[in-house]
N, C-alpha and C positions, 0 to 999 in steps of 0.2 A: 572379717577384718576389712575396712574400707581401704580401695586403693587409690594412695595418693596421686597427686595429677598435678603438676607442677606448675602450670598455668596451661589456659583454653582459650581462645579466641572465639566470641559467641557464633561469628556470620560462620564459623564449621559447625556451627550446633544445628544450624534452621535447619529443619527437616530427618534428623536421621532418627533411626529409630531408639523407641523406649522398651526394654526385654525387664522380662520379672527373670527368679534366677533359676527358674528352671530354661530359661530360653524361649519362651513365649514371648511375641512380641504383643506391648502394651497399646503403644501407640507411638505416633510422631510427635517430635521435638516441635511448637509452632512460636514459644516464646519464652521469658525467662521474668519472673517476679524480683524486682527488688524492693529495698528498705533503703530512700536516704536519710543520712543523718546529721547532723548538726555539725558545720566544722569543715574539717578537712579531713574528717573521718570516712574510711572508706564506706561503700555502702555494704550491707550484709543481703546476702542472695538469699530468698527466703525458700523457692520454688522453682518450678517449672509450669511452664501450660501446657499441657498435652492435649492431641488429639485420637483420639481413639478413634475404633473403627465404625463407630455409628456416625462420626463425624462430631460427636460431642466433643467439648474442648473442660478438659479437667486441670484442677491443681494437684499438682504431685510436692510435697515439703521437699527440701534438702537433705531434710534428717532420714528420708526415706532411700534417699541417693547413695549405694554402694560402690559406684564405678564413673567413668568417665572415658572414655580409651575406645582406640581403634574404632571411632567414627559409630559408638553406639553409648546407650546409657542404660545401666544397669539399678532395677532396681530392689528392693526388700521384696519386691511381690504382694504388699497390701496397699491400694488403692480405692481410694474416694471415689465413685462415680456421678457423684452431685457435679453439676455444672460449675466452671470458672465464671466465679464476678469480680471484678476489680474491685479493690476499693480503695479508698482517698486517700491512701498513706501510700499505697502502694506505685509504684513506677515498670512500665512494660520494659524491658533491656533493648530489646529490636524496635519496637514498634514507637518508642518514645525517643531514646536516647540515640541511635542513629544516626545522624545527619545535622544534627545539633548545633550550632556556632558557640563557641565556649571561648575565654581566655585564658593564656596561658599566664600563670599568676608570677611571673617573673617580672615580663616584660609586656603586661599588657593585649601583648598582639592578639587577635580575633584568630577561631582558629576553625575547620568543620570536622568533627566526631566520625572517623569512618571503621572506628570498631572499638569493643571493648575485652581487656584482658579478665576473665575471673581465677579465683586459685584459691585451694582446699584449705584450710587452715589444720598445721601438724595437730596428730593424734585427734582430730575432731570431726565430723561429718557437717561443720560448718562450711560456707563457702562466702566470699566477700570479693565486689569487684575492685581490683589494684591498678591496674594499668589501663591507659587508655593513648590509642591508635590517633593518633590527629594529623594533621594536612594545614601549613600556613596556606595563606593569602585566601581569597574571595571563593565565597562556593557559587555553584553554577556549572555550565561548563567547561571552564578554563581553568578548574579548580585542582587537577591534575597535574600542575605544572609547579607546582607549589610543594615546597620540602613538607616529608613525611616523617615525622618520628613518633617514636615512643613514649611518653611517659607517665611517672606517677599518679594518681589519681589527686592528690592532695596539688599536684602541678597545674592544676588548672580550678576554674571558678566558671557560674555561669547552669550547671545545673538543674540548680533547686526551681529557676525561673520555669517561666511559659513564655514558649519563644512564637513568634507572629513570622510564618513566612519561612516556617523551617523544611529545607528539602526532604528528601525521597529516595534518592539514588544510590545512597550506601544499605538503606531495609531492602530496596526494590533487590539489591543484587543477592542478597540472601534469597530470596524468593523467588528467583529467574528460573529455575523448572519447573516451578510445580504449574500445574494444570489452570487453565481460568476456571474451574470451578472451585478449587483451593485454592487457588488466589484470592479466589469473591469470598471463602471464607474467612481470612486473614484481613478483608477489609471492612467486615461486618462486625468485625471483633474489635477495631482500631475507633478509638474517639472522632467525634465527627470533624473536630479539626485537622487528625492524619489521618484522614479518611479523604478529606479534599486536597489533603497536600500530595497524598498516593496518588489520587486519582489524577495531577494536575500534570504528574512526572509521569504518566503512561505513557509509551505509544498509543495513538489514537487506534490501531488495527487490537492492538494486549486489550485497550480499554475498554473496547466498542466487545471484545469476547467475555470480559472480567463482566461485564454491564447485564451481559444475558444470561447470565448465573444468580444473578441480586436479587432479592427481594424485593416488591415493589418501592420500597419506599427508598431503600439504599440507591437506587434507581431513580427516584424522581429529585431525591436528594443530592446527592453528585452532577447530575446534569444541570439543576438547577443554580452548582456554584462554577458550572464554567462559563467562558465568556462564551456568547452567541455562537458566533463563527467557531470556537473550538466544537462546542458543541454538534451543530449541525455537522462539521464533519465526522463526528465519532457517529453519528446516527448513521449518517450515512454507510459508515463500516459494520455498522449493524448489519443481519439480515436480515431484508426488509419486511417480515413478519412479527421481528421481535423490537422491531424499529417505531414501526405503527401500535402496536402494543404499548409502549412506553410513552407515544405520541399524544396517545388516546386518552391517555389518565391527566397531562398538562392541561391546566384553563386554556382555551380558545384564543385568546390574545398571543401567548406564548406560544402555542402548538402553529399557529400560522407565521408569525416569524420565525419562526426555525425551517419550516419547511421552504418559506420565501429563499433560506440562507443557505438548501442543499440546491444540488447539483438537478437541473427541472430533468433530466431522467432518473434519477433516482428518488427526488422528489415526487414523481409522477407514480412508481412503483408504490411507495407508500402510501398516498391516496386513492390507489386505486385497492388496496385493502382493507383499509380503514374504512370504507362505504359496504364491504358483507358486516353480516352479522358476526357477533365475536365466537358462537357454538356452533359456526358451518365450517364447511370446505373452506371456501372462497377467505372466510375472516382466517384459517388456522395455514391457510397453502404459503410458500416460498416462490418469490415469483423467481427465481433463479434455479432452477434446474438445468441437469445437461439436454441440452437440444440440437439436434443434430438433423443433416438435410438425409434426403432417401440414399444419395451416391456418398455416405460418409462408408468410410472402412472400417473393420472393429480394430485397425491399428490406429484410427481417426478417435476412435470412442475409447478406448483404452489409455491414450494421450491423456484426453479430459481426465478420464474418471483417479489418474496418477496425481492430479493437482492437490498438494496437501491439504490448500483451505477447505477443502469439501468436509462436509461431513459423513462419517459412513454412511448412513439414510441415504443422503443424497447422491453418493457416490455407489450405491448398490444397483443403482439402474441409468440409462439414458432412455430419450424420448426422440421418435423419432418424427419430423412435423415436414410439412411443404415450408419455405421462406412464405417472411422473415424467421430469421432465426431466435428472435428473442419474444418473450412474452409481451403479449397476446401471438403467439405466432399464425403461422397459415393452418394447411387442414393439420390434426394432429391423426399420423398414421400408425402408432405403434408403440411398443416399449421392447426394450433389451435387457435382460436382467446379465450382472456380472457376470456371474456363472457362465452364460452361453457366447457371451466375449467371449472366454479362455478354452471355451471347447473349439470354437470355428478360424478357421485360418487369417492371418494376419489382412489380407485382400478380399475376404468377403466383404459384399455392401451389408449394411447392417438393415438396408430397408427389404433384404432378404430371409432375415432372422428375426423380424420383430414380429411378439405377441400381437396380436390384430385381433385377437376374441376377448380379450379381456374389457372386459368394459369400465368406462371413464366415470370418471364423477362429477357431478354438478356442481356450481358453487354454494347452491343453498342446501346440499345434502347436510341434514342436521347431525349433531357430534354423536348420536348411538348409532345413526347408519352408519357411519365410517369408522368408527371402531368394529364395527361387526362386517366391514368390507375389507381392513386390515386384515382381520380373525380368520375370516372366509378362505382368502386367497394367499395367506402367508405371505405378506407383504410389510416391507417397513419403508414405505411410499407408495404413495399413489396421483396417477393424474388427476388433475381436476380441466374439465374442457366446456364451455361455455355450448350455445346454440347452434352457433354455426358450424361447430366442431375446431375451434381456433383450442390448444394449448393453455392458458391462462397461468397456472402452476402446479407446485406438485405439494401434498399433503406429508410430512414425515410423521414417524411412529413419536419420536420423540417430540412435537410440538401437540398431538395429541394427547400422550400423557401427562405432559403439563396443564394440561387442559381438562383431566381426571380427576389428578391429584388432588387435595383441597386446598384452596387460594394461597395459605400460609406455611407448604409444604417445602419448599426453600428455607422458610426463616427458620421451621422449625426441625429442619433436618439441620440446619447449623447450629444449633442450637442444641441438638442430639435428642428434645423430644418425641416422644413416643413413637421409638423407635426399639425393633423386634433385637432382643441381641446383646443389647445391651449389658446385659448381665449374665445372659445363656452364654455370649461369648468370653465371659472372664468368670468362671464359678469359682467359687470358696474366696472372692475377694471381698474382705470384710472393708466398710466405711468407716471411715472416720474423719471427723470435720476436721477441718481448718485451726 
């Protein structure tokens, strides 16, 4: 017996989970299918997009939907694992309708969509959106100040159109925990028009993380619709291996204005990678590692390694070098891995504790040496240090598996192709189409 649900407000939908009814969880909520229709008729909910655990993004019907309640969704437990395609009839609920400017068919006034109500229709496993969330006056940032209400769906007009210039900020806030790697999923799924409107309402730091998640092309495509100067500073935010990366693939005209338009240290950092080859050391290294002088403390190095934006990789060791302290630095003496931080007292020098037999790597060490020098020495970094023994950067495990994988291993892990699991993880669920 389906249990009724009085009405839901979609932005508590994004992300919670999807369970069959033995309690298995299916996947996560990423989006909602509707049907508009002619009129001032409400729209009928067709679906759900799910995300499952291969990362594939599936259609689940309505008619499948037994539950709604306590911040989960409940289903019959038979599931389609064929991929979600949108199609021309169909309308995203989050990803389209959101942030919308609509009028209020009273009084004309322009209004901006900051949620939608849906509700189950008695005795039926139908669902249809009714209500809808609006905000008067100008969207933007000021758009807050402006009276909020409620009303019917038949109370406003506006739609059916295609809107030019439509914000961001009410999807984005649906979407405000999840990871930049499911966030880059969420924008890889989105039409290229709210694909440049997402991307235009990011923070340049979200953006420049969402950006290193993309597939090339989502990548060369977004960057390409921002203005210059935005751009260059989102690259900037990049780290400067996935910065030059993304540099690399722009015509020559384009890659030198932007680089004109960062900051000439960071600037300088990108070019100075962008000249190894793309399967060495030198082309796959970060020139931003922790680097520390010989009189630093492990209370010195522990500081560093606390800073959220690091990434584990890089946060699993510090280097310890003669000044300057930044890449290219002076001689490079040594590494420190985590671990032996936490075993040595807070006032030890760390130019006391650092590994000194391990040996560095070149910048032209090619990509099977250095997966077989990761391998060797159980490491998820490594130095890379030039001739003279200056520091240069540091190689992560994760920029080498990218480098593994095959070129289209992002799009098609979004994509949930051929990927192990798929089915192993959800047995006896029979398909069935659309």
């Amino acid at each position: 017996m389906a249990v009724v649900t009085p009405r839901v407000f979609v932005s508590h939908l994004s992300g919670i989970a999807v369970f069959d009814p033995n309690g298995d969880q299916v996947g996560r909520l990423r989006d909602l299918v509707a049907m508009l229709r002619v009129g001032a008729r409400p729209p009928r909910l067709l679906g759900l997009v799910v995300e499952v655990v291969s990362r594939r993004r599936i259609f689940l019907p309505m008619t499948r939907v037994t539950g709604v309640e306590s911040g989960q969704v409940i289903t019959t437990g038979v599931v389609n694992m064929r991929r979600f395609e949108q199609r021309a009839s169909e309308t995203l609920v989050l990803g389209e309708l959101l942030d919308r400017r609509v009028r209020l068919v009273e009084t004309g006034e322009e209004v901006t969509v900051l949620d939608i109500g849906i509700t189950q229709l008695p005795a039926r496993r139908d669902w249809e959106i009714d209500k809808v969330f609006v905000r008067k006056g100008k969207g933007g940032a000021l758009r807050r100040k402006g009276e909020a209400l409620t009303v019917e769906w038949s109370a406003v007009t506006g739609f059916s159109r295609e809107e030019h210039g439509q914000g961001a900020e009410n999807l984005l806030a649906t979407f405000e925990q999840l990871r930049p790697a499911d966030l880059a999923g969420v924008l890889h799924h989105l039409s290229p028009k709210r694909r440049a409107e997402v991307a235009a309402a990011l923070a340049d730091d979200r953006l420049a993380d969402v950006l290193e998640e993309l597939p090339e092309d989502d990548q060369i495509e977004i960057i390409g619709k921002l203005k210059e100067e935005r751009a260059a500073d989102v690259l900037e935010a990049m780290d400067p291996d996935d910065a030059a990366d993304l540099l690399s693939e722009l015509p020559e005209e384009e890659k030198e204005r932007l680089l004109a338009l960062m900051r000439p240290e960071e600037a300088a950092d990108v070019r100075r990678l962008m000249a190894y080859e793309e399967r060495t050391a030198g082309g796959l290294m970060t020139t931003e590692p922790i680097v520390l002088r010989p009189d630093a403390t492990v209370a010195d190095a522990l500081a560093r390694v606390r800073d959220p934006d690091l990434s584990p990789s890089l946060a699993a060791q510090v280097y310890v070098c003669r000044p300057p302290d930044e890449t290219p630095t002076g001689k490079y003496l040594g590494l420190v891995h985590f671990q032996r931080l936490l075993r040595d007292p807070p006032f030890t020098l760390v130019s006391s504790i650092a590994d000194t037999d391990l040996p560095a790597l070149r910048p032209d060490t090619p990509l099977p040496e250095l997966t077989s020098y990761l391998a060797t020495y159980n490491m998820v970094s490594a130095p890379v240090v030039d001739e003279s023994g200056s520091l240069l950067g540091a190689v992560t495990v994760d920029d080498v598996l990218d480098h593994l994988l095959p070129d289209d291993w992002r799009e098609r892990e979004m994509l949930g192709e051929a990927t192990a699991g798929v089915s192993a993880g959800y047995p006896g669920k029979a398909g069935h189409g659309r």
